[in-house]
VOPAGU-2260 file (C-alpha; in pm, 1 decimal, decimal comma):
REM VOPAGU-2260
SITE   aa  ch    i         X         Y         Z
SITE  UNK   A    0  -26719,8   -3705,3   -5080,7
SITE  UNK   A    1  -26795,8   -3704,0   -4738,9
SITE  UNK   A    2  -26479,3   -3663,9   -4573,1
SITE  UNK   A    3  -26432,0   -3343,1   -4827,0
SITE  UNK   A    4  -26779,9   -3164,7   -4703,2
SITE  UNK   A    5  -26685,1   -3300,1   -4377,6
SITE  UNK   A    6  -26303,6   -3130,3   -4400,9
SITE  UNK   A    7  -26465,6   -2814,5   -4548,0
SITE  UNK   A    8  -26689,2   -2775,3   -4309,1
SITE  UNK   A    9  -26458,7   -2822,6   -4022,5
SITE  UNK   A   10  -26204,7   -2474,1   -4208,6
SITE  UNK   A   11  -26560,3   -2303,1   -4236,8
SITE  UNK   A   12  -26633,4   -2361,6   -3823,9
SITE  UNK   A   13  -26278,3   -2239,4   -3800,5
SITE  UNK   A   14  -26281,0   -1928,7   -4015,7
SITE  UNK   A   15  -26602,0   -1757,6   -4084,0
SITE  UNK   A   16  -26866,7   -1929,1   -3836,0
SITE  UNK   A   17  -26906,5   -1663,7   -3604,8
SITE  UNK   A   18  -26702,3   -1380,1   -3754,9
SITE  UNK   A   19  -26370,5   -1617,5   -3637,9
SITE  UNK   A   20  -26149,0   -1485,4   -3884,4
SITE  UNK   A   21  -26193,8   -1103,1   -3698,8
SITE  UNK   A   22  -25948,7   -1330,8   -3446,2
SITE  UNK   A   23  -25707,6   -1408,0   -3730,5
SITE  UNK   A   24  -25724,9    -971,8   -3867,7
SITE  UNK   A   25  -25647,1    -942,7   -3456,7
SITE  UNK   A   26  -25376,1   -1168,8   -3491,8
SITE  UNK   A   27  -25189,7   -1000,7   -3814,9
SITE  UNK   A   28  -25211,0    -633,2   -3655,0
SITE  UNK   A   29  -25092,5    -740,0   -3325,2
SITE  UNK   A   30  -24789,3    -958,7   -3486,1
SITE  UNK   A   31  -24683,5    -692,3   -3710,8
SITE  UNK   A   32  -24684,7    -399,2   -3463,5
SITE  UNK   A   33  -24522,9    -590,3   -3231,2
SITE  UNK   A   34  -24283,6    -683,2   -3565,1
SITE  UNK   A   35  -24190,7    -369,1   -3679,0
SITE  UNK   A   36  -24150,8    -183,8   -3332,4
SITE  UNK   A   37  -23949,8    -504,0   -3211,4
SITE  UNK   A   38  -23706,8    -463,8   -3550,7
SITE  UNK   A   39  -23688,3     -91,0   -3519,0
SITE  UNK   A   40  -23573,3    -135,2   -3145,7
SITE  UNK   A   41  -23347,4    -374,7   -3221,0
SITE  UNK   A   42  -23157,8    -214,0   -3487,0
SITE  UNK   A   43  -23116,2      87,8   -3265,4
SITE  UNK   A   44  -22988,6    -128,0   -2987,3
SITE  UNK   A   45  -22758,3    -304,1   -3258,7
SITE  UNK   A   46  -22629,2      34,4   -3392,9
SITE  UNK   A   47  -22513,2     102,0   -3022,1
SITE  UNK   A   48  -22352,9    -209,6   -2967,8
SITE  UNK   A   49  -22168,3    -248,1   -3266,3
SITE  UNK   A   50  -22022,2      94,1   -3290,1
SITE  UNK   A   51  -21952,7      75,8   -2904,2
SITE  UNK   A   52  -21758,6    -261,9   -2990,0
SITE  UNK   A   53  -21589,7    -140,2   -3296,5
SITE  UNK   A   54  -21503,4     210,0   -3087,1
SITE  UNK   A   55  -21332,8      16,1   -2798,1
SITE  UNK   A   56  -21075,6    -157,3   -3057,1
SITE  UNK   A   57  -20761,7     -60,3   -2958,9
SITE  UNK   A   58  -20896,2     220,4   -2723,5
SITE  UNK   A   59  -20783,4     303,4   -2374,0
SITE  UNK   A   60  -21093,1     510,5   -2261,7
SITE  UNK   A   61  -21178,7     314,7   -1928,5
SITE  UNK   A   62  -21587,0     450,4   -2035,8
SITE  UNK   A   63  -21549,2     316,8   -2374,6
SITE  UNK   A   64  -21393,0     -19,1   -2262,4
SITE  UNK   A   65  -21673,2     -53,2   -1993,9
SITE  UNK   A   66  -21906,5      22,0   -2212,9
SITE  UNK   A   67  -21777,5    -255,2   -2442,8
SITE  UNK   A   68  -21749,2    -517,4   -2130,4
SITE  UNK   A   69  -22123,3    -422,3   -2053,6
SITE  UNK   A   70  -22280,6    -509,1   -2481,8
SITE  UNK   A   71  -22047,9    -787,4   -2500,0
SITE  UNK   A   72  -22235,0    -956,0   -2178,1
SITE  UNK   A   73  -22565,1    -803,6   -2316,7
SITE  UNK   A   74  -22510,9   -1016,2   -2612,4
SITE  UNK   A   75  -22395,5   -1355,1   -2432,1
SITE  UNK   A   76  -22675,5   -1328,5   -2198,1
SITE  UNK   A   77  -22982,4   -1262,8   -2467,4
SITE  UNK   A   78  -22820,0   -1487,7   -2717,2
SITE  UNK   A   79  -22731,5   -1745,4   -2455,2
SITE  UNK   A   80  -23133,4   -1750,6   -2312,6
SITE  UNK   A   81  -23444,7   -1855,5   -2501,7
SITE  UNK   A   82  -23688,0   -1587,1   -2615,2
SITE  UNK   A   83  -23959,2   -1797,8   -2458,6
SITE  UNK   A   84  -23792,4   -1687,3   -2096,6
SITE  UNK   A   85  -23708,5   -1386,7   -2181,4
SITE  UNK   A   86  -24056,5   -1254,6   -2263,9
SITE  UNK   A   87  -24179,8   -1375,8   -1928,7
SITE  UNK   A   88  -23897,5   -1201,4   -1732,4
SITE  UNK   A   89  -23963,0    -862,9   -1927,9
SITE  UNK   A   90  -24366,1    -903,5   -1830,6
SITE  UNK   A   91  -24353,9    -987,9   -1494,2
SITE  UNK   A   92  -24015,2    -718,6   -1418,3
SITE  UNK   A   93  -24093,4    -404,6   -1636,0
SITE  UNK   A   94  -24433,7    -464,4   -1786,9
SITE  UNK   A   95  -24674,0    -567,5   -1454,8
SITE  UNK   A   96  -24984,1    -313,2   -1502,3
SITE  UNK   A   97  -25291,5    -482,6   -1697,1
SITE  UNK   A   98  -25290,4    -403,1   -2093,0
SITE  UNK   A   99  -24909,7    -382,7   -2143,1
SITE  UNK   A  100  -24827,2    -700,2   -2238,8
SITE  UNK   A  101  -24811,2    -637,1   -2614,1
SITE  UNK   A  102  -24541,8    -347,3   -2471,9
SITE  UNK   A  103  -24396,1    -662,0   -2294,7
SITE  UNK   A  104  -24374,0    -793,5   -2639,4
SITE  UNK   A  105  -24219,8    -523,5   -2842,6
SITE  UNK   A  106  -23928,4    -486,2   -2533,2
SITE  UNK   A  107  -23872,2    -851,0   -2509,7
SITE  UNK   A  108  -23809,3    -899,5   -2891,5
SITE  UNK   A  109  -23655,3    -572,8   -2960,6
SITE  UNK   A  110  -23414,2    -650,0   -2681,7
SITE  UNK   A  111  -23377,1   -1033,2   -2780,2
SITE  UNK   A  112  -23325,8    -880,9   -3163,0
SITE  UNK   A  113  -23081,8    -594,9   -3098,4
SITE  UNK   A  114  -22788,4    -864,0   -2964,9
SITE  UNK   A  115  -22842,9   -1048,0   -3329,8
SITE  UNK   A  116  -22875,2    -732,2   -3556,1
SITE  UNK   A  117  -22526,5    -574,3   -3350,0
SITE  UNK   A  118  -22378,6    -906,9   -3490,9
SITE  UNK   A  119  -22478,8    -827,6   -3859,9
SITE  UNK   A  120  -22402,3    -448,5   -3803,9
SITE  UNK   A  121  -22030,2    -530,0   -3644,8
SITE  UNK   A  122  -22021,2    -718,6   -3956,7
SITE  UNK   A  123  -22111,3    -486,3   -4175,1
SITE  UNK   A  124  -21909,2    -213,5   -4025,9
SITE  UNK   A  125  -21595,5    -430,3   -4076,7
SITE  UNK   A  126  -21642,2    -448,3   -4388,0
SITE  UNK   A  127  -21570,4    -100,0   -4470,9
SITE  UNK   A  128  -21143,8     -26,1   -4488,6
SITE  UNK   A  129  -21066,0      76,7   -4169,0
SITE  UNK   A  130  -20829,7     332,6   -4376,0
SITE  UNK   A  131  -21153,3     534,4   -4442,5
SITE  UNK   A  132  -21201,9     565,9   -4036,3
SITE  UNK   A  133  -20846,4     690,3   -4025,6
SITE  UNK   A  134  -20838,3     890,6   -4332,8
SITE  UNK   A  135  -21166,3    1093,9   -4134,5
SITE  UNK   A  136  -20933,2    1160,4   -3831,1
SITE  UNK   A  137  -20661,3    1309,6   -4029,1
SITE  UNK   A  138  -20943,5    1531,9   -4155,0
SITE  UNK   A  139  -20998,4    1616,2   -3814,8
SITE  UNK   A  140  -21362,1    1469,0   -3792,5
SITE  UNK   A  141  -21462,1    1319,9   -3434,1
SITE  UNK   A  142  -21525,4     951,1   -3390,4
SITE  UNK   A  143  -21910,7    1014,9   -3418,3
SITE  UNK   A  144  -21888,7    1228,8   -3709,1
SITE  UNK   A  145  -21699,3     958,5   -3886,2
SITE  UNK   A  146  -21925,9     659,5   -3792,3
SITE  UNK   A  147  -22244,7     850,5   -3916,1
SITE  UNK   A  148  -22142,2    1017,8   -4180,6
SITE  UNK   A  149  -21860,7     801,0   -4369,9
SITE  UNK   A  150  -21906,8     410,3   -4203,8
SITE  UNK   A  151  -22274,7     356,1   -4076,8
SITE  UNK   A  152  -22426,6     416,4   -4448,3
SITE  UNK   A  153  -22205,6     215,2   -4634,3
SITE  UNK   A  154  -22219,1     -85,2   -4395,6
SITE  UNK   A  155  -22625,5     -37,6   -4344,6
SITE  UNK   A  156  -22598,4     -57,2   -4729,4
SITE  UNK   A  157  -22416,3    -324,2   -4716,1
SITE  UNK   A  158  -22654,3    -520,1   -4483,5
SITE  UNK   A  159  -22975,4    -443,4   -4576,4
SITE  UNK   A  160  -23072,2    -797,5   -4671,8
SITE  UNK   A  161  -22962,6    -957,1   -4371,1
SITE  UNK   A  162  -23138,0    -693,5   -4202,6
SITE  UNK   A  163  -23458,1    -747,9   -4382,3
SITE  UNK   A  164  -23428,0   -1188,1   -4279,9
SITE  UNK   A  165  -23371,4   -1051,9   -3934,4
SITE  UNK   A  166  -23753,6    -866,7   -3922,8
SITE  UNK   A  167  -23868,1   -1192,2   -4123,3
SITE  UNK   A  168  -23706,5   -1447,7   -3859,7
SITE  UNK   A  169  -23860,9   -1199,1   -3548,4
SITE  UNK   A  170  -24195,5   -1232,0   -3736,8
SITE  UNK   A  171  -24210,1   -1578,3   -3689,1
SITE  UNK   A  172  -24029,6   -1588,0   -3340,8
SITE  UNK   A  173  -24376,6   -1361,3   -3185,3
SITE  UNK   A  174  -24567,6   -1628,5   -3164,5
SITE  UNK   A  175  -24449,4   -1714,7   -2798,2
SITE  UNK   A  176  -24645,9   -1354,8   -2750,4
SITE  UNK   A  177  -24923,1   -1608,2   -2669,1
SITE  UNK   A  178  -24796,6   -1673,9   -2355,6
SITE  UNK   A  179  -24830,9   -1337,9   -2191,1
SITE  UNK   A  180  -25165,3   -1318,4   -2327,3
SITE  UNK   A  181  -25109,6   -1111,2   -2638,8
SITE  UNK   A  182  -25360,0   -1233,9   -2917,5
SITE  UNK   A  183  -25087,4   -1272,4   -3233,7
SITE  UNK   A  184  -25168,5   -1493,0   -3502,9
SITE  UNK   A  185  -25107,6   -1810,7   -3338,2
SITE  UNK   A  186  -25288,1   -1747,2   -2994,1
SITE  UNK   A  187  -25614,0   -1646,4   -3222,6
SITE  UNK   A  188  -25601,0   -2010,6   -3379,1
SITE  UNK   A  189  -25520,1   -2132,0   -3057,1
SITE  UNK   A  190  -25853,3   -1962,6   -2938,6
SITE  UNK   A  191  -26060,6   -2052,8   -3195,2
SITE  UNK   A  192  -25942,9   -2447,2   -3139,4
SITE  UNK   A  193  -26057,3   -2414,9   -2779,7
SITE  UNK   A  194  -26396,2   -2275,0   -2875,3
SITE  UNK   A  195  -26488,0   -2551,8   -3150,7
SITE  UNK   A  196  -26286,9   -2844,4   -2993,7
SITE  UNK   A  197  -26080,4   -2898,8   -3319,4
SITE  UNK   A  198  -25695,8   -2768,1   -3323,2
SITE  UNK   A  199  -25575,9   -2848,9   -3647,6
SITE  UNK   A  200  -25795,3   -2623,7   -3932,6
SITE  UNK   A  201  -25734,5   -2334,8   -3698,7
SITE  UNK   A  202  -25336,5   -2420,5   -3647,0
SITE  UNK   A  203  -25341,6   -2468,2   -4043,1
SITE  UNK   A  204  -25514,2   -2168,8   -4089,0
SITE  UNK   A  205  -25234,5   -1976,4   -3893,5
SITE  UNK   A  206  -24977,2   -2166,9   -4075,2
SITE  UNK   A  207  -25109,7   -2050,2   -4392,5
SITE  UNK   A  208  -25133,5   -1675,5   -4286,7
SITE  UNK   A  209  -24730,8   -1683,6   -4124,3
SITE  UNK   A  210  -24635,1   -1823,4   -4503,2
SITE  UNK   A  211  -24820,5   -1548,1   -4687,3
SITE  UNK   A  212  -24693,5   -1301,3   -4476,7
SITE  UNK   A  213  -24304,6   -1439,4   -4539,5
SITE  UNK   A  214  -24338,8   -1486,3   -4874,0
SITE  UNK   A  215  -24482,2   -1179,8   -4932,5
SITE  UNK   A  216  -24215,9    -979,2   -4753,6
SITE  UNK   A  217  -23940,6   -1242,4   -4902,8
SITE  UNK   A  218  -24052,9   -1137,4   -5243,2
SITE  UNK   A  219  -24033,7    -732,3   -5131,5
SITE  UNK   A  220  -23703,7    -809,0   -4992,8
SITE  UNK   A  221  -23585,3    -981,6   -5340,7
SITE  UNK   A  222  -23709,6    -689,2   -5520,9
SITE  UNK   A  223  -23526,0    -443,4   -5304,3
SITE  UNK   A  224  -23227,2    -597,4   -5311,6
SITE  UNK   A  225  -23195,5    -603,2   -5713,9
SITE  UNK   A  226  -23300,8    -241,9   -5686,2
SITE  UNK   A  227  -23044,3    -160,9   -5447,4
SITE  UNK   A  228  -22767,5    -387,1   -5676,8
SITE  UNK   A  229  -22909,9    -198,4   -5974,0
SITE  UNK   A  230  -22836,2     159,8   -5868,0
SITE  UNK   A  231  -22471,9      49,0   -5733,3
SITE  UNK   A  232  -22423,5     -38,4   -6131,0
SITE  UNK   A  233  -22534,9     301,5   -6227,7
């Protein structure tokens, strides 16, 4: 009996004794900004760099096939280096004034996402006949005209879950934020262990919010996915 009023007060000290779970809110908002900005950067950079890649197939265009030399490195090198480095190159390089360091974040994970979500877009893009890319030049279309009209939505259809695992995996890849100073969801509980001199309720207690938070979006991401399979039925 003791050990359980002992245990429970040990999660109180880390939670609500002195308004500590205000850390934790801190936490969530900072993690998911940096989240959703990171994701939204890094499918723009992976729309680029796929279409760049599936462009300079079989082209001569010396600006094309440059451009193609220059993603395909941009890929090896992010996807070659730890995020962990990354994020500390990106601070101390773009991001040196005071107070930017959650912009340090969003660049370093948007840029360390857009090399894997160009993967899943190439992917997706190859999906689609390359018969419909040619049957849009014999219409006369340009090559941009064709990719956003005719090929990007049916491969971002086409991708959308792997898209959706992608802002799930970078959720849970921000907690090296911590080390520039940006107060996500495990640098709170990391806080909150230094102030009451125990580690583990408060590293549980972050635990316990990152699973919420992935289940919850897993489940959204189920339910849109039967949505999307529905309509393709109807």
């Amino acid at each position: 009996m003791d050990y359980i009023l002992n245990l429970g007060q040990r999660y109180y000290d880390a939670f609500f004794a002195d308004a500590r779970y205000t850390a934790y809110l801190e936490g969530i908002k900072n993690t998911l900004i940096i989240s959703l900005f990171a994701v939204l950067l890094g499918v723009l950079l992976g729309v680029l760099v796929a279409v760049v890649k599936y462009v300079a197939k079989g082209s001569k265009n010396p600006v094309i096939r440059f451009l193609d030399k220059v993603c395909k490195l941009y890929v090896t090198v992010i996807r070659a280096t730890p995020v962990y480095l990354q994020i500390f190159i990106i601070a101390n390089l773009i991001f040196t004034a005071r107070n930017m360091e959650i912009y340090a974040a969003i660049t370093c994970f948007g840029i360390n996402s857009g090399a894997y979500v160009s993967e899943i877009i190439r992917a997706g893009i190859e999906s689609i006949d390359r018969g419909q890319f040619e049957a849009g030049q014999s219409l006369g279309l340009s090559q941009g005209t064709i990719m956003k009209s005719i090929i990007l939505p049916q491969a971002i259809k086409n991708i959308l879950p792997a898209l959706g695992n992608e802002f799930i995996t970078l959720i849970k890849e921000t907690a090296v934020a911590g080390a520039i100073a940006v107060t996500d969801v495990t640098k709170a509980a990391q806080y909150i262990g230094s102030r009451t001199w125990d580690v583990l309720p408060p590293l549980f207690i972050a635990a316990g919010i990152y699973l919420i938070i992935v289940l919850g979006l897993t489940k959204l991401l189920g339910m849109f996915e039967r949505r999307l399979a529905a309509s393709d039925h109807h």
